[in-house]
VEXMARMAR-332762 format. One record per residue: residue number from 1; residue in three letters; chain; x, y, z of N, C-alpha, C, O in turn. Coordinates in Angstrom, 3 decimals, always signed. Example, Ala and Ser with C-alpha at 12.3 -4.5 7.8 and 13.67 -1.06 7.14 Angstrom:
<sites>
   resi   resn   chain        n_u        n_v        n_w       ca_u       ca_v       ca_w        c_u        c_v        c_w        o_u        o_v        o_w
      1    ala       A    +13.190     -5.690     +7.800    +12.300     -4.500     +7.800    +13.200     -3.300     +7.800    +14.236     -3.319     +8.465
      2    ser       A    +12.850     -2.250     +7.080    +13.670     -1.060     +7.140    +12.900     +0.030     +7.870    +13.409     +1.138     +8.039
</sites>
This chain:
<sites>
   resi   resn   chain        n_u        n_v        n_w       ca_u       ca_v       ca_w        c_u        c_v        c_w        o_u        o_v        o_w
      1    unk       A    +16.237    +60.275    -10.305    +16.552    +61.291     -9.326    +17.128    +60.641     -8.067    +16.534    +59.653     -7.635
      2    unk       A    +18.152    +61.055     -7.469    +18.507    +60.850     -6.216    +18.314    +60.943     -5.152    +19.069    +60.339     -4.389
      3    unk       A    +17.161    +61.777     -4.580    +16.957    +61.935     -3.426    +17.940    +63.172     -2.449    +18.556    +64.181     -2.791
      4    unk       A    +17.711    +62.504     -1.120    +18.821    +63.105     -0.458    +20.261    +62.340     -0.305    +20.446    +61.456     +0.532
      5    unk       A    +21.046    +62.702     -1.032    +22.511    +61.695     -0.381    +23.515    +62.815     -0.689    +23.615    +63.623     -1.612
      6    unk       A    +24.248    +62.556     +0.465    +25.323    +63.301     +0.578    +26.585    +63.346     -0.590    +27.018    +62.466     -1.334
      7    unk       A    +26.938    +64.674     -0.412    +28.333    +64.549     -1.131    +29.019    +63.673     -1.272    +29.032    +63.086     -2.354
      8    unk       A    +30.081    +63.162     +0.102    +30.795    +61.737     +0.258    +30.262    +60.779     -0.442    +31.155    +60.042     -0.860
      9    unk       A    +28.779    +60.301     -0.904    +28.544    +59.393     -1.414    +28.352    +59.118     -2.926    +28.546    +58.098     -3.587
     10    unk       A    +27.838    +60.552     -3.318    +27.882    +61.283     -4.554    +29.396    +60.574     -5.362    +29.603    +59.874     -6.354
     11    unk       A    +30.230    +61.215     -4.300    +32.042    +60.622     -4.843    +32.392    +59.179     -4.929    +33.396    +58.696     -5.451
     12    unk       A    +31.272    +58.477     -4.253    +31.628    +56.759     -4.350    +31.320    +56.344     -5.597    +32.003    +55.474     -6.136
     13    unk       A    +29.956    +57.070     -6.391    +29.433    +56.600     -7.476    +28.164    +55.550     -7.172    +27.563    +54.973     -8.077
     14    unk       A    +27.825    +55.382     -5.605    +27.122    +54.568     -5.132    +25.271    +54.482     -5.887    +24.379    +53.643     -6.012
     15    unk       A    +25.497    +55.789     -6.182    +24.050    +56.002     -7.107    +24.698    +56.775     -8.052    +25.755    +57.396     -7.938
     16    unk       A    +23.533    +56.616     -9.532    +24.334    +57.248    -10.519    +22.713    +58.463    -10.872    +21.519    +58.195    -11.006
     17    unk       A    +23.447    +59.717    -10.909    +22.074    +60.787    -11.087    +22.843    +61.387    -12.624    +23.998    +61.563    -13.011
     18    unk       A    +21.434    +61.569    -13.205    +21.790    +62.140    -14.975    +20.919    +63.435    -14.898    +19.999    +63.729    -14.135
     19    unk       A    +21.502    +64.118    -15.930    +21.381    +65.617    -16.010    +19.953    +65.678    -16.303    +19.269    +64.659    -16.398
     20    unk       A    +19.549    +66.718    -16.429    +18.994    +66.941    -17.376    +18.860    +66.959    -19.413    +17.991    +66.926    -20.284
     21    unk       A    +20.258    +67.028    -19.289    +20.728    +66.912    -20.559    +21.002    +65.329    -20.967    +21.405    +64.970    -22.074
     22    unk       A    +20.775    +64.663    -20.116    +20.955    +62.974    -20.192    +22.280    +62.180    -19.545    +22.476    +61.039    -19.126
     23    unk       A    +23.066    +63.365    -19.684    +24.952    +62.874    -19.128    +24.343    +62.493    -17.629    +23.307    +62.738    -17.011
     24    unk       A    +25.703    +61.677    -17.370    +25.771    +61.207    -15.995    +26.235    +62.723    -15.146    +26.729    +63.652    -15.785
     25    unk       A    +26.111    +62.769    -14.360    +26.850    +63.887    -13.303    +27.549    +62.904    -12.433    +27.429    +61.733    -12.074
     26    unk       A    +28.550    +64.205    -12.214    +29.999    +63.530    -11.656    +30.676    +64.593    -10.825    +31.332    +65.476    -11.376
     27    unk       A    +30.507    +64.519     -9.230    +31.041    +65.508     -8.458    +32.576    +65.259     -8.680    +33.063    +64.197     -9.069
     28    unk       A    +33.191    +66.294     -8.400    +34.568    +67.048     -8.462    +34.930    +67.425     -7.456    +34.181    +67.958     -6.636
     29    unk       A    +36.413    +67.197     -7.255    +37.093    +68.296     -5.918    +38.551    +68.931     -6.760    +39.100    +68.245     -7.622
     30    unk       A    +39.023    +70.189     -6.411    +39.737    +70.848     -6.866    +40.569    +71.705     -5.217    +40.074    +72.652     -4.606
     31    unk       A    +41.748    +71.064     -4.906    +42.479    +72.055     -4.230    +42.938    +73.339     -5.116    +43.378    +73.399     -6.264
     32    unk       A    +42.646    +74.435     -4.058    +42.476    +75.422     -4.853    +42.675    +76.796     -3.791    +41.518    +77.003     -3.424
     33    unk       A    +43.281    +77.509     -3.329    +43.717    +78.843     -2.338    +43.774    +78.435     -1.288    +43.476    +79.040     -0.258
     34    unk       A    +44.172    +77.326     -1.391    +44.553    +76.454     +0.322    +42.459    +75.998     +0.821    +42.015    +76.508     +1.850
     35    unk       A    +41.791    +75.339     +0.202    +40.684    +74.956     +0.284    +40.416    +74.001     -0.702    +40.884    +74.028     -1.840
     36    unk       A    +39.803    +73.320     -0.338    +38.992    +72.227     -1.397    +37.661    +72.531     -1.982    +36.751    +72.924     -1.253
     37    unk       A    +37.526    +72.396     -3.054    +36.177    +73.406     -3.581    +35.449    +71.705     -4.634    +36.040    +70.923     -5.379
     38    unk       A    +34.246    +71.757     -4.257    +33.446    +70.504     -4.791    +32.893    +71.348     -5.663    +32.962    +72.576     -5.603
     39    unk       A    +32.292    +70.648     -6.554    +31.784    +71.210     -8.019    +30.997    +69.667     -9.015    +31.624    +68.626     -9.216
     40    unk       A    +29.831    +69.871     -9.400    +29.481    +68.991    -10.305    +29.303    +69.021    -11.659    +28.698    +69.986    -12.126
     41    unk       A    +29.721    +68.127    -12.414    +29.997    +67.760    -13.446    +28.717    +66.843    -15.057    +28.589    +65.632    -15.236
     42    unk       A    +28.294    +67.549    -15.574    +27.975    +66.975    -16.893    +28.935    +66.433    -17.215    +30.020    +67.011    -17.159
     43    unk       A    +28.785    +64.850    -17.752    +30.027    +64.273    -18.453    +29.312    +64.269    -19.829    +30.033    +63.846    -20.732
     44    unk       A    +28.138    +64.619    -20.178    +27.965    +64.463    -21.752    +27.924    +66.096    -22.332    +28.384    +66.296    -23.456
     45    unk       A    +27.455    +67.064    -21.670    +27.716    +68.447    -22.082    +28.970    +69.256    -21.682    +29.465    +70.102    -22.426
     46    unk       A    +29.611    +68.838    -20.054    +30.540    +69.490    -19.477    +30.056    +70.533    -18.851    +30.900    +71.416    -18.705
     47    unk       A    +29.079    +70.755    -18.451    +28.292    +71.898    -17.606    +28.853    +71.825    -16.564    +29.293    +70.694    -16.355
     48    unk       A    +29.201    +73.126    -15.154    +29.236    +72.885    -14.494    +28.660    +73.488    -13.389    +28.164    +74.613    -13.442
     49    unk       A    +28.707    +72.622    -12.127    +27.395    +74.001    -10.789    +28.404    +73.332     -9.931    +29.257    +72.469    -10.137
     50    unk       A    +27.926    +74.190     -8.643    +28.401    +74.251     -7.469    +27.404    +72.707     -6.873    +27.867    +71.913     -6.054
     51    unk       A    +26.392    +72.609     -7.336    +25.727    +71.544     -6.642    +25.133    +70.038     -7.771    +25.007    +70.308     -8.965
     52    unk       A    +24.943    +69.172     -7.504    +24.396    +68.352     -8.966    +23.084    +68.672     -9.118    +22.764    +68.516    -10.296
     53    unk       A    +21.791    +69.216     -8.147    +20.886    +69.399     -8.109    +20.507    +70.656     -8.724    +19.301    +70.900     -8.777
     54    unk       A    +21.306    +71.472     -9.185    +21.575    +72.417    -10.286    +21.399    +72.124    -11.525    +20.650    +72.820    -12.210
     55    unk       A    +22.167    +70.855    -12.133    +21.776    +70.592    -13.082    +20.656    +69.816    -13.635    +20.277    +69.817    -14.807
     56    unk       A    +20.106    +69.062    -12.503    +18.777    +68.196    -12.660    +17.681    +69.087    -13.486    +16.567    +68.625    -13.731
</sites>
């Protein structure tokens, strides 16, 4: 588990947090209606949430 760490750091890869399902999670950014929209990522199921602590 990760704790508290921010987004920005989330994106470095500086810690690595796994799902519940075992995959690594992997935040995302998507320009998208003139905004940037973050989103996290299952890399072994492809699930996705608005937060990684969603999928924990």
């Amino acid at each position: 588990m990760a704790g508290k760490v921010s987004k920005n750091a989330r994106r470095d890869g500086s810690k690595e947090i796994v799902s519940k399902w075992g995959g690594k999670i992997v935040v995302k950014s998507v320009f998208e209606n003139g905004r940037m929209r973050h989103f996290a990522v299952c890399e072994k199921t492809g699930n996705q949430a608005r937060k990684p602590r969603d999928l924990m």
